[in-house]
N, C-alpha and C positions, 0 to 999 in steps of 0.2 A: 312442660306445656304451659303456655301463658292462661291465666285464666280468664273467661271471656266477661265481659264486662257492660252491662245496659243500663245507660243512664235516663232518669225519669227526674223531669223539672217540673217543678211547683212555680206555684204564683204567690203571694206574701198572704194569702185566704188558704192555703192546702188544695187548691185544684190544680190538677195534673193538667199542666200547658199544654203538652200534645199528647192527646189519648193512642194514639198508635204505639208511642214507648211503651207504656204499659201492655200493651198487643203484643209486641214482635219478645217478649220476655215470657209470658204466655205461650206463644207460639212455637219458641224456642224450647222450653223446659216441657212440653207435649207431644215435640217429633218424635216421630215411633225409631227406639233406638235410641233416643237417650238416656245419658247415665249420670245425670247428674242426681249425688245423694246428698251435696249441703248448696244451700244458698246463701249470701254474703251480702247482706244492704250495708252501708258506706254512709253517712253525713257527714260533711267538713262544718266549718262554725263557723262563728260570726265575722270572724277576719278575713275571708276568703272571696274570691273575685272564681267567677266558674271557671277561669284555665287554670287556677290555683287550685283549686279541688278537686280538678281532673290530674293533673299532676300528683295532689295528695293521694289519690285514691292506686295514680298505677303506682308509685313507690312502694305503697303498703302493700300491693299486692305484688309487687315485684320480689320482696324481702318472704311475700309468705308463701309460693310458688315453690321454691328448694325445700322449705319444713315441711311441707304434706308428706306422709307415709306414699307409697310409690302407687299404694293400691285405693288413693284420695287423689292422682298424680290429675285425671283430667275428669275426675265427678266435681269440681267445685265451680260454680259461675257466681256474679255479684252481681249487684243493684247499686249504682252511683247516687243517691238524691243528691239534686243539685236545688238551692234557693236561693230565696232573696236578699242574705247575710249585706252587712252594708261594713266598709271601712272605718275602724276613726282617723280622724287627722292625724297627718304623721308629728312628732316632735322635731322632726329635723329641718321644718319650716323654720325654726326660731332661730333667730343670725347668731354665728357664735362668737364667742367674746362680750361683752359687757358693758360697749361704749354706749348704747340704750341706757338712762337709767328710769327712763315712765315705764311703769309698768305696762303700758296701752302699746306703747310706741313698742319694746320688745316682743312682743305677744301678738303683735297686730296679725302679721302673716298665718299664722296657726288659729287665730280667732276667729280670719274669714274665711278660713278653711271648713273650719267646722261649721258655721254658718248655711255653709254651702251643702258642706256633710247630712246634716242634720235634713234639709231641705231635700236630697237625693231620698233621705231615708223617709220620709212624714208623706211626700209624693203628694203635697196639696196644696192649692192656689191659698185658701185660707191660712194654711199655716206658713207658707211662705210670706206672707202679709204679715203677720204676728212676727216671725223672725226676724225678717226686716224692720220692725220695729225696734224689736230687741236690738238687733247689731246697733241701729243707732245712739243706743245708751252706753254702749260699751266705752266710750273715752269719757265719760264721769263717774264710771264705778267708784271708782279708789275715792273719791272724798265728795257723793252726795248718797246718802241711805235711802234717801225717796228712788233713786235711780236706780239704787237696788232691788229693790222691792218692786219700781214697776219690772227692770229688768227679768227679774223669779218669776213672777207672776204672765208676762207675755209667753216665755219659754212653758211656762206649766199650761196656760190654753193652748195653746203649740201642740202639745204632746196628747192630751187628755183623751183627747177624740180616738188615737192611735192605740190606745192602751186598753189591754183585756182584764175586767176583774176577773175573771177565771182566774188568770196567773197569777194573780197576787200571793203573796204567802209571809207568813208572819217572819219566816227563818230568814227572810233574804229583804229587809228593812223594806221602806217606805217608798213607792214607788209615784204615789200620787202626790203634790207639793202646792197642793191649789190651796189648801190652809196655815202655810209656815210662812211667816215671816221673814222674808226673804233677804233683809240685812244680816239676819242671824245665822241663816242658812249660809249666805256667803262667807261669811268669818268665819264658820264650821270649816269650812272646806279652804279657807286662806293656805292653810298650812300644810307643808305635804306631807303627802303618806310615808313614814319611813316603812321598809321593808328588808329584812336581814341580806335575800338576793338579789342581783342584777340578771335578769332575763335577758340573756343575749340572741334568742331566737325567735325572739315573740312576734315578730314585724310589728304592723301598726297598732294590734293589740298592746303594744309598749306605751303605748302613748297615755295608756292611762296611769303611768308612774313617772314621778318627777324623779326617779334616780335613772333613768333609762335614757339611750340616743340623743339627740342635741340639747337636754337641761341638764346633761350631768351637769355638775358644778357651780349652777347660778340658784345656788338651794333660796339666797335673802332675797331676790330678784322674784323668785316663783313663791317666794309668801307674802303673797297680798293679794286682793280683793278681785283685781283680772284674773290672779291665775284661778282662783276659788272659781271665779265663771267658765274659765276653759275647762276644768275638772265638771263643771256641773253638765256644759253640752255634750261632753263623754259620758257620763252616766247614763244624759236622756237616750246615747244612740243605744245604749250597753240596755238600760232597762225597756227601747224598743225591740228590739234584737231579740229580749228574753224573751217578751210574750212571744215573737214573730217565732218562734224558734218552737216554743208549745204549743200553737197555733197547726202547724203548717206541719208538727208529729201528730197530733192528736185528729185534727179534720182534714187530712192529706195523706199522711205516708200509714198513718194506721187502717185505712179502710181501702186504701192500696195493695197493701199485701195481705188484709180478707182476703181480697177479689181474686188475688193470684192464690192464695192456698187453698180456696175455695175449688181453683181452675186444675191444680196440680195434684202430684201422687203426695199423700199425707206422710211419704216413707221420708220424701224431701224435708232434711232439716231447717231452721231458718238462724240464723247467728246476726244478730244485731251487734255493729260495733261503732262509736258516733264520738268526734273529736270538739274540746270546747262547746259552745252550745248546738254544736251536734250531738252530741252527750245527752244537752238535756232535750233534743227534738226524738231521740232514739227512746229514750225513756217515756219521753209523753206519748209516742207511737205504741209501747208497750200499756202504758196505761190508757189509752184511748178505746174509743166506746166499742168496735167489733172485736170478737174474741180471735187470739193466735195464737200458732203453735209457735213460743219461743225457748230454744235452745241455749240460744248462749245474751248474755249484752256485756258488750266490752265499752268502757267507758275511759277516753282517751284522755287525761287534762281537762273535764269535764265539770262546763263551769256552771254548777247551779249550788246550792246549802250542803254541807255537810253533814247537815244535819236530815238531805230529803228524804231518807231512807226510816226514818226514825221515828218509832212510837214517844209522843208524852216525852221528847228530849227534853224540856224543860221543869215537864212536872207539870206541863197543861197541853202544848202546843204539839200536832203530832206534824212529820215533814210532810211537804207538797208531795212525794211520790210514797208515801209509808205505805199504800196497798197493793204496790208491785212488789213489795216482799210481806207484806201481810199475807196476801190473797196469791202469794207463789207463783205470778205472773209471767214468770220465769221457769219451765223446767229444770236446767241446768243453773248457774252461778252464775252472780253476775261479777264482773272482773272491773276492777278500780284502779288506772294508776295515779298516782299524785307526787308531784314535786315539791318541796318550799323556795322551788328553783323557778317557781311556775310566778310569773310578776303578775301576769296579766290574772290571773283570777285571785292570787294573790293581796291584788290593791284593790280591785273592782268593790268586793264584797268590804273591806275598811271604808270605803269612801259611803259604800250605803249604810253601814253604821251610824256616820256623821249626820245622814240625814236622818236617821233613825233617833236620834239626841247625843251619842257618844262622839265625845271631842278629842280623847286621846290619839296620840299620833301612830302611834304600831299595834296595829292589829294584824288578825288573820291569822292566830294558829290553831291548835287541836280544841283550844279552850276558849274561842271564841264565837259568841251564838251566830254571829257573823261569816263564821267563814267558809270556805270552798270544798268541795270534793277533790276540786282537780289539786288543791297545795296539801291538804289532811286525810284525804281519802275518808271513806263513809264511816261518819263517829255517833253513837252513844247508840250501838246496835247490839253489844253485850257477849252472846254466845254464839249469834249468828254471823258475826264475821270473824274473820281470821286478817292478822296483819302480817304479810309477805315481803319479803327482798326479791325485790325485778331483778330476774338474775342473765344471764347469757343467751342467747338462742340454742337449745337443743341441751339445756341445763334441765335435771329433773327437780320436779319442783316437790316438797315436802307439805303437802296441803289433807289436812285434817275434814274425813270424810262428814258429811251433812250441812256442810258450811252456808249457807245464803251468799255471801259475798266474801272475798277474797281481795284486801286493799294492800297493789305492788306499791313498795314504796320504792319510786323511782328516783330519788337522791342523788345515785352515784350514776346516773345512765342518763335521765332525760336533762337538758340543759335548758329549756324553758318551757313554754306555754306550747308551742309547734311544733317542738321537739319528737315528734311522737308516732311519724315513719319510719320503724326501726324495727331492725331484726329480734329485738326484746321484745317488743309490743308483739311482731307478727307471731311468734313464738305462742302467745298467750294463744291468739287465734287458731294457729294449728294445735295443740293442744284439744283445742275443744273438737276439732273437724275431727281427728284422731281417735276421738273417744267412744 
């Protein structure tokens, strides 16, 4: 039996666009006669356009409909969030071949993309006016520093308005750039991120690696001062996106599903499970200010610190979410998978090093204060987590009772960042529904 599915949209603040979805989900889970015993909320991430997340969300349930136990066959219905997630420019803007050799002139198409990008994502006359500015320094980046610097500095009023100190967090670099010097900052970023994999499924999320879709191969071309500025307007989306992503968990989808487990039988499970920075909007919904009954959180490719889970990772600094397994926010486990196959969270979190002060070229693994959940899974949490092999759907899994977190290492299974509607992943989910 297909499992039923009601989707509930936010607006880029966490208000529910049309208060009825949340009614007719209510309405639905109160008929007398029904049997539903889990519930299933769904975020897609920052990459995703809402047919794409509507798509994401029936595959995954397509794949986890056959794994239910017979006697889970028609108790289970979901929750879709659908938001304001915005695209980066794609790579395959860039003409291929090599007969360009200004940096400005090859990059041009994908410059004004972003341009554009950027302006879809900010939603404001004043920052579209700042933008506009900016684009117009873009053909003297490469040999004037003052152009630089005003260049940084328009893009950083740009953004500032847009950005939540809430979200900030010391594990996932510097988000503010009103006080760097913006010559310096772009010769940070001149040079590209190497990365051991090529993400062949990330879609536009790829764009933020120069070994991915139309730059493979023009590596001397992409180190210079343009492409430093194209990396920098994929960060500003990547670092809008994040707050917009804790934002729209924490004062939207968390006092959302108050309001429904407030309205429903408390027998009803709830399982959170959220892809890329659906990941981290599911986790700030956990962490958000009304209390809930949460069962499961399944964390897809899920791009926030590796270190968010973490007391004192450093020896000062504890992670942005370390009270949702401090404070056991979670009844059940939370479930982690991660790739080094994963590009997109992979390079996102190296390039905010760069802004951070670090200049070397490869970053992003286990031992990097920098890096991902979605490529390392949740690190420096000791006895509280166990590390797993993502194994087959309907494979038993050998997992050590008490655990806090459970990091699949998805290697040999998931093949990028998006990778991540699959009968492995659904597996994890029924497991939990099962229990």
């Amino acid at each position: 039996m297909a499992i039923p599915i009601f989707e509930v949209q936010f607006d880029k603040n966490g208000n529910v666009f049309q208060p009825q979805q949340e009614a007719d989900i209510l309405r639905f889970l109160t008929t007398p006669g029904n049997q539903v015993t889990d519930l299933v909320a769904l975020s897609h991430g920052w990459n995703n356009d809402m047919d794409e997340a509507r798509t994401l969300y029936r595959k995954f349930l397509r794949h986890l409909e056959p794994l239910l136990p017979a006697a889970k066959a028609d108790k289970v219905a979901a929750i879709g969030v659908l938001w304001p997630s915005k695209r980066f420019a794609e790579k395959d803007l860039i003409p291929s071949g090599s007969a360009a050799f200004d940096p400005f002139e090859l990059l041009s198409p994908l410059l004004a993309e972003q341009v554009e990008q950027l302006k879809n994502t900010l939603g404001s006359a004043d920052a579209d006016k700042l933008l506009d500015d900016a684009a117009a320094l873009l053909p003297r980046l490469e040999n004037s520093a003052s152009a630089q610097r005003d260049f940084v500095a328009k893009l950083a009023a740009a953004i500032a308005p847009h950005l939540d100190a809430k979200q900030s967090s010391h594990e996932e670099g510097a988000s503010s750039l009103a006080t760097q010097d913006g010559a310096e900052l772009l010769q940070k970023l001149s040079a590209p991120v190497e990365t051991a994999t090529v993400d062949t499924a990330g879609g536009g999320a790829a764009s933020l690696s120069d070994t991915a879709g139309g730059a493979a191969g023009m590596g001397s071309l992409l180190s210079s001062i343009t492409a430093g500025a194209s990396r920098l307007m994929n960060l500003f989306t990547y670092f809008t996106m994040k707050d917009r992503a804790g934002i729209v968990g924490r004062n939207g989808v968390n006092p959302m599903l108050n309001r429904i487990q407030n309205g429903i039988s408390k027998d009803i499970r709830l399982h959170l499970a959220g892809h890329s920075f659906g990941g981290r909007l599911m986790t700030a919904t956990v962490d958000g200010p009304a209390p809930l009954r949460v069962s499961t959180l399944l964390l897809l490719q899920a791009a926030f610190s590796h270190n968010g889970f973490a007391q004192k990772y450093d020896g000062q600094h504890d992670g942005f979410f370390m009270n949702v397994v401090a404070q056991k926010k979670v009844s059940g486990p939370i479930l982690v998978t991660h790739s080094d196959k994963d590009q997109a969270v992979g390079t996102a979190y190296p390039l905010a090093s760069r802004i951070g002060g670090d200049t070397a070229a490869a970053f992003g693994d286990a031992s990097d204060i920098y890096g991902g959940i979605g490529r390392n899974g949740a690190q420096h949490m000791g006895d509280a987590a166990q590390d797993v092999t993502l194994l087959a759907a309907q494979s038993p899994y050998q997992l050590a009772p008490g655990k806090l977190i459970y990091n699949f290492d998805g290697n040999d299974v998931i093949t990028g960042h998006s990778d991540v509607a699959r009968p492995e992943t659904a597996w994890l989910m029924a497991l939990r529904i099962a229990s």
